[in-house]
Structures are given as structure tokens and as C-alpha cells.
N, C-alpha and C positions, 0 to 999 in steps of 0.2 A: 447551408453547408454545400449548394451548388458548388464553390470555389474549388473544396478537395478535386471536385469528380473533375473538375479541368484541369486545375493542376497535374493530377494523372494522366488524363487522357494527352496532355501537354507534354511530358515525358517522356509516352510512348510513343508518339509520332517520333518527335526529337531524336529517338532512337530508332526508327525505321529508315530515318531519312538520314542516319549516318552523320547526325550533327554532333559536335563537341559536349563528352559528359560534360553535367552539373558541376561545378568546382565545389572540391572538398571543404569540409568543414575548417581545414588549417589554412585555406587560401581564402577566406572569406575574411572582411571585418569581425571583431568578436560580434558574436549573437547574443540577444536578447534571448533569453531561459526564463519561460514558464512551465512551472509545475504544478500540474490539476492532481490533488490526492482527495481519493472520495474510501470515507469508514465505510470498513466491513463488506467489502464489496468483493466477490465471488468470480474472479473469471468465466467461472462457466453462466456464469446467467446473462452475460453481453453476446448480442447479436454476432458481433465478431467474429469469436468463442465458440459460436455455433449454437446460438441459446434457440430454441424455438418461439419463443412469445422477443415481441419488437422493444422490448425495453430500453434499447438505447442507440436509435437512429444516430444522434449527433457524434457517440464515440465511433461508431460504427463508421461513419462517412470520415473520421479522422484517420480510423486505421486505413483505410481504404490508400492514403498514400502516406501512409508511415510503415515503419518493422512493429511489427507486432510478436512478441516474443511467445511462443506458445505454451512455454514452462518456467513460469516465473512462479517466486516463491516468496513470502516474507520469511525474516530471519526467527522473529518471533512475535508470535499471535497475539500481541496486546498492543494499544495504540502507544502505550507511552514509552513500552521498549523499543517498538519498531521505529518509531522518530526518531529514535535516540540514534541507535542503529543507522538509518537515512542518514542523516544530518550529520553524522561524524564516520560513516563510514567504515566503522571499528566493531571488532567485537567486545560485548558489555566487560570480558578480563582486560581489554583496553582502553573501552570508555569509560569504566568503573559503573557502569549499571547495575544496580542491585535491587530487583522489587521491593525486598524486604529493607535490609539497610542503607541503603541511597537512589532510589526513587526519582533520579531527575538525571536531567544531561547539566555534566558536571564541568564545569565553565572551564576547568585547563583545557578541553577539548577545542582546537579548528573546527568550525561547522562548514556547512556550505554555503550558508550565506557571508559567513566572516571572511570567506577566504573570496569569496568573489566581491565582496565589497572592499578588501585589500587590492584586487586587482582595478577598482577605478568603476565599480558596478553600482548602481542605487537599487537598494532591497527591499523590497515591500511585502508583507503577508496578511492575510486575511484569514482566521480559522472559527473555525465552533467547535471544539471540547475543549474545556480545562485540563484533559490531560496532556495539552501541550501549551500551556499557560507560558508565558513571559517568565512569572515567576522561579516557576522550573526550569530555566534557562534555553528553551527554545527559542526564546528572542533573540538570541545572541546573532550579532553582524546584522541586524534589519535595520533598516533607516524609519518603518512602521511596520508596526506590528498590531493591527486590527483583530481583539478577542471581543468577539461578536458578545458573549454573554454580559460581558459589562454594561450595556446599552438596554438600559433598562426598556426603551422607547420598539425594541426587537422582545416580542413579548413571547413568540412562538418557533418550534424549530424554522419551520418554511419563512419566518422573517426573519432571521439569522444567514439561512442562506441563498434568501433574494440578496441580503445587503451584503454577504462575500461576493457575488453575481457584480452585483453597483461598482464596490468598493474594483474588482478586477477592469471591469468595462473605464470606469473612471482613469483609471491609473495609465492602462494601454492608450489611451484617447490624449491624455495628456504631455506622454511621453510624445517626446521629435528627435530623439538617436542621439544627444550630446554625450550622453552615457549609457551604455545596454543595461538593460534593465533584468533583473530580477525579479520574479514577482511569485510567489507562492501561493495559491488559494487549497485549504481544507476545508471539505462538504462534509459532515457527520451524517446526512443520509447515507445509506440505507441500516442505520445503527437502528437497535431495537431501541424503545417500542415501536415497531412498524403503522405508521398513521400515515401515509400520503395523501396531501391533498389532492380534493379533485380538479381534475377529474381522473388521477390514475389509482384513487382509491377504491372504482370500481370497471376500471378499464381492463381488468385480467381477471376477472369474475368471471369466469369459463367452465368447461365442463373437467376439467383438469381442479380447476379451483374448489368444486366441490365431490374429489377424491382425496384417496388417501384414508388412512385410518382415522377413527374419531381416539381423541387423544385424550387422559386422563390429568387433571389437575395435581400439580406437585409443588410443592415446596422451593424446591432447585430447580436443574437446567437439564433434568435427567428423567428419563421415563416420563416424562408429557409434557404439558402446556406449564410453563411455569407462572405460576400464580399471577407473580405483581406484574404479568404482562399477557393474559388474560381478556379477551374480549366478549361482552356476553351474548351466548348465543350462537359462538361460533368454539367447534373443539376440533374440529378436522384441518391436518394439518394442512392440505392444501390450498386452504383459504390463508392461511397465514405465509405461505409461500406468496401467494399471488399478493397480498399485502406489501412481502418487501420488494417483489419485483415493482409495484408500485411507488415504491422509492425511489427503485433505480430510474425510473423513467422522468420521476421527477428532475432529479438532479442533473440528469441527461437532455434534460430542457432548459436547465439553468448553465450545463458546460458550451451548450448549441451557442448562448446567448454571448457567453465570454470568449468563444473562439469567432464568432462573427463579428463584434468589437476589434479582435485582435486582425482581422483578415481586410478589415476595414479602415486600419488604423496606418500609419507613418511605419509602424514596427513589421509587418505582414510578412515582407520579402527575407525577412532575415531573423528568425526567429525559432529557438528549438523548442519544441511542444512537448513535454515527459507526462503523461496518464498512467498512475498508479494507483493501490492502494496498501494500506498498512497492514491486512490481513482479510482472511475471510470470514465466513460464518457457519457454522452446525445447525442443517436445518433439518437434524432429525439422524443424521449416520449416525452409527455407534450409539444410540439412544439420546444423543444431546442435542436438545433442542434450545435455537433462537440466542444461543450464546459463543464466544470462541474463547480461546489460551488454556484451556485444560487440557487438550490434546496437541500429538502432533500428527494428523489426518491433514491429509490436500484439502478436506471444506475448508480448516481456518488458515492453510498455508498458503494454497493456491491465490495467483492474484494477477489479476491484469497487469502487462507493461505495455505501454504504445508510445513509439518515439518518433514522432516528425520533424526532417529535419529542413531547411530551406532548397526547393527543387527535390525532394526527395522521390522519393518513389514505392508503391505498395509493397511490402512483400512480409513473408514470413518465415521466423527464425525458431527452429527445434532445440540452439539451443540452452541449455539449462542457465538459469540468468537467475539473482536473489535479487533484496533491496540493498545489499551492502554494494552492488554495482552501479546505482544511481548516481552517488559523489563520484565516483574516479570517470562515469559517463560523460555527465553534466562539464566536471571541470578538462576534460581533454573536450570536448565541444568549443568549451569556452576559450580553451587556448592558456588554461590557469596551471601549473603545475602541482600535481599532485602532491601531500604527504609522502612521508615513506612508510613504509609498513601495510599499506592496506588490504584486507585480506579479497577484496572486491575487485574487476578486472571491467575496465572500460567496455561498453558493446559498442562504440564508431565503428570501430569492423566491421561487427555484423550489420550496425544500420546501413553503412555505405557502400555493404556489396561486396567486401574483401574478406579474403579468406584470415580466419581470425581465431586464435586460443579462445576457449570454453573451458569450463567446469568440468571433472571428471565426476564430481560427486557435490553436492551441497550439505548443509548442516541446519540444524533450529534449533535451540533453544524457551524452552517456558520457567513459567513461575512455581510452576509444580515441580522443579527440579529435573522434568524430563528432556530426554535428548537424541535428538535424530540423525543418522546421517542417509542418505540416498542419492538414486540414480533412476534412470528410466527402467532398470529392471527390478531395482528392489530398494525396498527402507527398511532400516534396524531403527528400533525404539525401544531405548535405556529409560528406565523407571525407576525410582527411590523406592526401597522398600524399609519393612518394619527392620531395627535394627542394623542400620548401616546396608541391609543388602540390594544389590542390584536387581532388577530383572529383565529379561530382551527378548523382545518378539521383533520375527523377521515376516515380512509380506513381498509376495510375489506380485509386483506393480503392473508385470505384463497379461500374467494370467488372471490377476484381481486386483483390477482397478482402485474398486472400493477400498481397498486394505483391510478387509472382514476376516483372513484367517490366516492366522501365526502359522506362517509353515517351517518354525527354527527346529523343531523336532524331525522332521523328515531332509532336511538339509543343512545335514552337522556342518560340512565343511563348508555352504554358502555361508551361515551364520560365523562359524571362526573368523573369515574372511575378511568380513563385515563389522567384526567385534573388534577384531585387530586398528581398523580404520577408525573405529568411534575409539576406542582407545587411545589412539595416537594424537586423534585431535585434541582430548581431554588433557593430556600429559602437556600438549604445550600453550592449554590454555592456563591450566594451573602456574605453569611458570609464568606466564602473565600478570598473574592477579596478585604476586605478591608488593610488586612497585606500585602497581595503581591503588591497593587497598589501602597503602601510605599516602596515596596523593588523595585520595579523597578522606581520608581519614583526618585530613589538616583544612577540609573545607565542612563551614556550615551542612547541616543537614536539609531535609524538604522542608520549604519555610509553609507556615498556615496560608492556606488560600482562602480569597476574598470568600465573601457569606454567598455572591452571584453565582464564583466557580464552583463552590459548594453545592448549591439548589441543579445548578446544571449536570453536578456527576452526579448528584442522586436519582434526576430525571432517567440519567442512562443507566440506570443500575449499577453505578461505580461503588455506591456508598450510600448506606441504609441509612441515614441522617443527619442532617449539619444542627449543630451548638447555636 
């Protein structure tokens, strides 16, 4: 990853010596757009980020000359919402997402790849979970779509995502610019069960590693170690921490490999680099452990964004950015014209230095019916209760971080405020969902996945057993 640190260093002189900026992203040829998205993966546990243990040199030396957003969020904590989300750039009362009754991205949807392979793009993706299987229409606009589980010959996570690694490196090598390329690759590392191969299965085995409290065997995802993910011998939670930073480090060896490919490759000079992920993970806040989408806490929301652009330059942006800015990103990068309607706002702006509209507040959504809205100073969180009722807890994001104590009782009027806001977002989501509940209501439902995609969600805990 020496190339970043020149590239930078290449910038900064450029700019002392009063040479002519980098030309913009609209004065360039369209760009070749790579998207690295890695499961479950935690902002705060990358070097970047400010993590203490080295888990991820290669992203790290990426941001180093990209914008690194430092408050990025997913829309919602589950991989097969949040792609959906990504991918069409909509909220689920416009994409028609429904965990319970329509479980997939619903094919009247523009995705990102349809709409850049409209524009003259060749799309290629490469992932590991089922929950964004072909089937369930995240294929849509790829010219391939590589679902690592099918491959019977890929026996293990870590050969799953050596061959997303192959499959990227291959693709980039073979590309010569007659068409910009598209190319998507999804890592399921750092997804539980936390196994890293070695050697970073005991590379963070520290004195850190063996604190923390020793934790009690349960059932669920709640009040300790949850059983079917259980290692024996080991109950303190800090060893299971250092576990999944051993994922990260993994994959962060496997992203080293595909951006060195690409820096090596014909595409190098002209090429936007997007590092995300689809949500975070609970490793122990609010008592939940090793799991996310029950809550809406920064562990499962919070999430890396790093965006490299061609000649770009390091820096960092405060502000508030979600996954539903990815599409309107990518496709003003690209030079493709956006939808109408999308509730997301390009960050060109902020990657290229210019002063640029933000968020005044963000939004999330879960499958437990709960609902967020926030800002750097505060989040309200709407809860389904028994019999129709609502309930709302407000957190002081400045004063607690963590988000550990409902301050809506001592701050009637910051709560109204706030209430008023989620409110109003609701009111016009509800008018939304009445057209699309008809348009997905004339389309097939979630079709049976293969017996492969089966054995692979039950591996991740998706699903307690396949037929």
C-alpha cells in the first residue's frame, strides 16, 4: 500500500508548489467504481477510527488519501435491509422492503448496478451471504454475479473470501478501460462466529484480551455468551473481542490484496474506491452480545465510509453521512443521472473539498418495528409497545456517548422537539407505503433458497435449520 502514501505525499507538494488542482470528478472520463463492503464491521475498531490494536493497515493506508466520513451510519442493522437500502437508494415505504412480508429487493426497483450498466458500465460482483443471494434480487444489472456458497469446492469461510480476493484481482487485471467497470466485492468477515484464521486468531491475545468480565452462558444474544457461539474454555468477553478484531485483520489482508491488483492494474489512474459496511455489531453495550438489528445503538449503526477518489487527497469529514448516500455518490462520480425522489444526497462535495449540504439529522429503521431519528447532539428512539403503544427514550449523545441513559424525563421540551421530527418523518413515510404495498403485492414473494444458501445462513445464525 506504499502507492497511497505517495499519492499523498504527491498532492501535497502539487499544492505547495502552487500547481494546478486535481481535475474534478465531472472533467474526467467516467470512472471505473469499486465497492469493498465488509459484514458487521464496527467503525470504531479500524485504525482510521482511532482503534488501538492494528487491525487494519490496508484500510487504514487507504484512508490516508481518501475522505473518511467520521459519522456514518447504516439505515438499518441487518444485512439484507441494508443492501436493499444501498442498492436502491430508497427508503424500504419506497423500495417495498418488508422483513416480515417481502424480504427481498423487489425488482421494479433501479439498483446501482442496473442503472450503471444502462449507462454503458460491465458489472461484476462477488459476495458470501445468502442474504443477498441472486435470488432475492440483488443480482439485478450485474453482468456476474459470483455467490461464493454455491462452490461447493470453497469449503470454508476464509476460502470464500480468498476467492471474492481472486475473483476481484482477476477482474481488475483483465479489464483495459473499453468500458468502466463496476465491480462489487462483499467479505462476511467479521460476522459471527468469530474464527480467524491464523495467524490473527491469536495475534490480539493481549492483556486487554484477557479482561473484561467472565460472562454467563445464555440462550440468546442477551445477558452473556450466547450458547451456539460459545467457545470452550473461553467466557470473558475480551477474548471474544480480540477474536473478531481477528477478522478484521483478516479481511484487511485480503482488501490490501485487491487494492494492490487494482493500483497495479490498467484501471489505477481512474478509479473511485467506496469502503463500507452494511452495519455494526453489539459486543456487549446494552447487554447484547456478538449480535446486531435489535437495537438502534451506534455498535450496530455506526459504520465505516472511505471514499477514494482519482488524485484525491486525505482528509476528514464531520459530516453526518448514512448508506442511502452511497447511490446518489457513486452515480454523480460516475457522471449517471440520478432517480428522482431519493432521500440520500451525494458526498462529491465533501470528498472534493467544496463546501456542501449535509444532513441536519438521520433516520434508522429495524425489524423490531423500532425507529430513530438523530444528530450529533441527541437520538430519540420509538419502540412498539404491548397494544398498539409507543414508547420514546431520548439520549444525550454529547454528554453519553454510549447512549446508557433516557434523559426524556428531565428534558420535556428537548423530547417534544424530537418527537415532533420522528413524527413527521413517519407521517410521510406512511403515505409512501400505500402505492408500493400494491406494487409489491402484484410481485411473487421470497422464493426458496438453494439447500447451499440454506447450510450458509444457518452457519451465520440466520436460521436454526434447513429442510
Amino acid at each position: 500500500m506504499r502507492l497511497a502514501a505517495i499519492l499523498l505525499t504527491t498532492a501535497g507538494l502539487a499544492a505547495c508548489r502552487g500547481q494546478k488542482p486535481a481535475a474534478s470528478l465531472h472533467e474526467r472520463p467516467r470512472p471505473n467504481v469499486l465497492l469493498l463492503t465488509i459484514d458487521t464491521l464496527r467503525a470504531d475498531h479500524l485504525g482510521a477510527y482511532g482503534y488501538h490494536r492494528a487491525t487494519s493497515p490496508h484500510i487504514d493506508a487507504l484512508a490516508r488519501s481518501a475522505t473518511l466520513f467520521e459519522h456514518a451510519f447504516s439505515y438499518w442493522p441487518k444485512t439484507r435491509g441494508s443492501f436493499t437500502m444501498i442498492h436502491t437508494g430508497r427508503f424500504p415505504s419506497q423500495n417495498g422492503f418488508d422483513a416480515a412480508a417481502f424480504p427481498l429487493l423487489a425488482s421494479f426497483n433501479p439498483t446501482l448496478a442496473s442503472l450503471l450498466k444502462d449507462a454503458g458500465y460491465e458489472t461484476v460482483a462477488a459476495v458470501d451471504n445468502p442474504n443477498v443471494a441472486a435470488a432475492l434480487g440483488y443480482a439485478k444489472g450485474f453482468d456476474r454475479y459470483l455467490e461464493t456458497w454455491q462452490q461447493p469446492e470453497l469449503r470454508t469461510e476464509m476460502d470464500r473470501t480468498r476467492a471474492i480476493t481472486e475473483e476481484g484481482k482477476r477482474v481488475v487485471r483483465a479489464a483495459r478501460g473499453a468500458r468502466p467497470l463496476f465491480l462489487w466485492l462483499h467479505y462476511v468477515n467479521p460476522h459471527a462466529p468469530y474464527s480467524p484464521p491464523a495467524p490473527f486468531d491469536t495475534r490480539f491475545l493481549d492483556a486487554a484480551a484477557n479482561a473484561g468480565p467472565e460472562l454467563r452462558l445464555r440462550p440468546g444474544f442477551h445477558g452473556g455468551i450466547p450458547r451456539t457461539l460459545f467457545v470452550s474454555g473461553h467466557r470473558q468477553l475480551g477474548w471474544y473481542v480480540a477474536q473478531y478484531d481477528g477478522e478484521i485483520a483478516a479481511v484487511d489482508e485480503q482488501i490490501g490484496r485487491v487494492l494492490g491488483a487494482l493500483h497495479a492494474s490498467a484501471l489505477a489512474a481512474n478509479t473511485v474506491v467506496v469502503l463500507t459496511s452494511d452495519h455494526g455489531e453489539s459486543l456487549g453495550e446494552h447487554d447484547y452480545y456478538f449480535d446486531h438489528g435489535e437495537d438502534l445503538f451506534d455498535g450496530t449503526l455506526a459504520v465505516p465510509l472511505i471514499v477514494a477518489v482519482p488524485e484525491g487527497v486525505g482528509r476528514h469529514s464531520s459530516a453526518l453521512a448514512w448508506s442511502l448516500d452511497l447511490l446518489p455518490t457513486i452515480l454523480e462520480a460516475a457522471g449517471v443521472p440520478r432517480p428522482e425522489g431519493l432521500p440520500g444526497q451525494s458526498l462529491v462535495g465533501q470528498v472534493e473539498g467544496h463546501h456542501a449540504a449535509t444532513h441536519e439529522r438521520l433516520f434508522a429503521q429495524n425489524e423490531e418495528g423500532l425507529v430513530a431519528a438523530w444528530n450529533a447532539a441527541y437520538k430519540i428512539v420509538a419502540a412498539p409497545g404491548a397494544g398498539g403503544a409507543t414508547s420514546y427514550a431520548l439520549y444525550d449523545r454529547g454528554e453519553d456517548p454510549l447512549e446508557t441513559r433516557d434523559v426524556s424525563v428531565g428534558a420535556p421540551a428537548v423530547l417534544r422537539s424530537w418527537h415532533n421530527e420522528l413524527q413527521a418523518f413517519l407521517q410521510a413515510r406512511d403515505g409512501e407505503w400505500g402505492l408500493t404495498h400494491r406494487a409489491t403485492a402484484a410481485l411473487p414473494g421470497a422464493p426458496r433458497l438453494s439447500p447451499e444458501a440454506c447450510e450458509r445462513l444457518r452457519a451465520l445464525g440466520y436460521v436454526a435449520e434447513c429442510s
